[in-house]
C-alpha positions as CSV (number, residue, x, y, z in Angstrom):
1,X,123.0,126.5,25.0
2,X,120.6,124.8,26.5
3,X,120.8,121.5,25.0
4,X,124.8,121.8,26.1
5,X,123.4,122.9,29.5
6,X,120.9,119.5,29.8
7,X,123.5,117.4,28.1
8,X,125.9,118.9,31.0
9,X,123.4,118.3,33.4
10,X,122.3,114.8,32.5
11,X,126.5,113.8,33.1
12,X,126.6,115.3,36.9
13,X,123.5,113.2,37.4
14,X,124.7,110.0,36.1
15,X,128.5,110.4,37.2
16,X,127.2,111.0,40.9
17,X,125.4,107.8,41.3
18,X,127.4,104.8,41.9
19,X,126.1,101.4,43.9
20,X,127.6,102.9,47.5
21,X,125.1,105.9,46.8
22,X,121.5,105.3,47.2
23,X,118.6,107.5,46.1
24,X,117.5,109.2,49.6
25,X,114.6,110.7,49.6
26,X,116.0,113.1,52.5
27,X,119.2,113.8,53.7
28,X,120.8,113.4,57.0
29,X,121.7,116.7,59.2
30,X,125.4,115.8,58.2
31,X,125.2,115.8,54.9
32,X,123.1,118.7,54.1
33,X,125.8,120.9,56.0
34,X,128.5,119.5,53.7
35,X,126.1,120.0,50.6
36,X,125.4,124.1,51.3
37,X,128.6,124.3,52.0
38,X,130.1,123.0,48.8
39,X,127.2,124.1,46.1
40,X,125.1,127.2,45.7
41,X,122.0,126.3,47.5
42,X,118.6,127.9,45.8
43,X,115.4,127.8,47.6
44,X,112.2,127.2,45.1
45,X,108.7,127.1,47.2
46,X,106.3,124.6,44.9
47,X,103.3,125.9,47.3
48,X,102.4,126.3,50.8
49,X,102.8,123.3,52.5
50,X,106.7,122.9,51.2
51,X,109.5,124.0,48.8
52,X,112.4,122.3,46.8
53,X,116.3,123.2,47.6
54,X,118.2,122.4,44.5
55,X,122.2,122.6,45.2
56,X,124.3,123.4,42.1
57,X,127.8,123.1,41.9
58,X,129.7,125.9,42.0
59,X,132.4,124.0,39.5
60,X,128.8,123.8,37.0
61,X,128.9,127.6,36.9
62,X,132.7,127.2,35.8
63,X,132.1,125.0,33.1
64,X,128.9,126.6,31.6
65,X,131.3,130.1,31.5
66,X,134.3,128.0,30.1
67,X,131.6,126.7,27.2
68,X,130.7,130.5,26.4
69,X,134.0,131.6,25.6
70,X,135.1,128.7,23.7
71,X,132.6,126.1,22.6
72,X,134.0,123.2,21.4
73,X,134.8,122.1,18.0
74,X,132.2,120.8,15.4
75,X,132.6,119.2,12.7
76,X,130.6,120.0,9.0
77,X,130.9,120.7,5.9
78,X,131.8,123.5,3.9
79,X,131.8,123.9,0.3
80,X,135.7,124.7,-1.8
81,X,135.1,127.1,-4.3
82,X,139.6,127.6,-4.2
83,X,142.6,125.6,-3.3
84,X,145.3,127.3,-4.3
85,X,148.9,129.1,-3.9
86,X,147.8,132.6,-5.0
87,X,146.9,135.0,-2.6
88,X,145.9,137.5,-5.5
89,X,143.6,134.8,-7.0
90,X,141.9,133.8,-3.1
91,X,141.1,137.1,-3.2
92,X,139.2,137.5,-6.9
93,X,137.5,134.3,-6.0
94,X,136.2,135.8,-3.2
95,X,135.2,139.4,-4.4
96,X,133.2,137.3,-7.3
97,X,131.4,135.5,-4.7
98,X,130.6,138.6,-2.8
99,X,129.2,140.3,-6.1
100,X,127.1,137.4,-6.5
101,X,125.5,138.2,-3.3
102,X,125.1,134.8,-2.0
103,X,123.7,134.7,1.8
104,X,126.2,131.9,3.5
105,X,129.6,133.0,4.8
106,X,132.8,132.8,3.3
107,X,136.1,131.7,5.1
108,X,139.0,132.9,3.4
109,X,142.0,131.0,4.8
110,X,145.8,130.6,4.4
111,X,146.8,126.3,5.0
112,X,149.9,126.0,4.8
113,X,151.0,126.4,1.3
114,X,147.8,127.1,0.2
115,X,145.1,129.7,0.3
116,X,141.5,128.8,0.4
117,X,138.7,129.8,-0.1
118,X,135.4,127.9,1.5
119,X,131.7,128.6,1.7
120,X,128.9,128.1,4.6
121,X,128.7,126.0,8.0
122,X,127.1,123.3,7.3
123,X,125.3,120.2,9.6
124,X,124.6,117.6,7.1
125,X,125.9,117.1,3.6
126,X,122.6,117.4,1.8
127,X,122.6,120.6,2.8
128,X,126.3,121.1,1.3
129,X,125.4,118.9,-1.7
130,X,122.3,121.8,-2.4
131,X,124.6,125.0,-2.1
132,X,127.3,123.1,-4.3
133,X,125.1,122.4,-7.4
134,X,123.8,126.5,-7.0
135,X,127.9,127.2,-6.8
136,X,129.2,125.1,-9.5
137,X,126.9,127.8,-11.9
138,X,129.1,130.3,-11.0
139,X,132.5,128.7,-10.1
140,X,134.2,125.7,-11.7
141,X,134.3,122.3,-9.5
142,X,133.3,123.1,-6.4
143,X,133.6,119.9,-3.7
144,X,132.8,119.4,-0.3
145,X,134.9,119.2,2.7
146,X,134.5,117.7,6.2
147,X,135.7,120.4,8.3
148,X,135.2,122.5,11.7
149,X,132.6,124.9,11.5
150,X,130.6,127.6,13.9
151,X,128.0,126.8,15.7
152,X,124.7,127.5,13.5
153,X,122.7,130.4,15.5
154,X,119.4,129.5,16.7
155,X,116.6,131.7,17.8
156,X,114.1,131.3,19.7
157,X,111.2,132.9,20.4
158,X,109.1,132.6,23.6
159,X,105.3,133.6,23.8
160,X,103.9,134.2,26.8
């Protein structure tokens, strides 16, 4: 989230500035009205002698919600254990994965014709390449696919 927030962020800055715009340090009267009217103004004192007013767009808020509900699309890799027209054999596929008690996700899925079965989210391909060679133990020629994946969950801890 927040590297989609800075990349956000880092697109409003550069898409505002053009050559007519120049890079006041302080605004005129004029334009401040039309800025708190348009934006959330926020107040943030730095110390005593002064404070900072950062003006957010209220079309920023918009977007960040937009990008909760339905992050975009990214592309992977996933690892095909099936391919196939069988529902019934999708399905033992998957149960024998599952009693193997392997810790990536599964995606069982129907493609028209076929069913399929496909393993993990994946950034890179090393890290497909790795889960295929544990795979192709227990299933028989397992391959890579470039596909869209979930977002990989990240946690972070903060220490104060």
């Amino acid at each position: 989230m927040k590297l989609v927030f800075s990349i956000l962020l880092s697109m409003i800055v550069f898409a505002g500035y053009s050559q007519e715009n120049d890079w006041r340090l302080y605004k005129s009267d004029q334009e401040e009205k039309q800025l708190s009217n348009d934006s959330n103004a926020v107040r943030v004192p730095i110390d005593k002698n002064g404070e900072i007013t950062i003006y957010t767009n209220n079309k920023l808020d918009t977007l960040l919600q937009v990008l909760q509900n339905k992050p975009p699309e990214l592309k992977g890799f996933r690892v095909l254990i099936y391919i196939g027209n069988s529902r019934k054999t999708a399905d033992e596929i998957r149960s024998v994965y599952l009693k193997k008690d392997f810790q990536w996700p599964y995606y069982l899925e129907y493609r028209d014709p076929n069913f399929v079965v496909e393993i993990g989210d994946f950034m890179t391909r090393l890290q497909a390449e790795k889960v295929k060679e544990q795979l192709s133990l227990s299933f028989s020629n397992p391959y890579i696919v470039l596909t869209a994946i979930k977002f990989p969950e990240y946690v972070s801890e903060i220490t104060e």
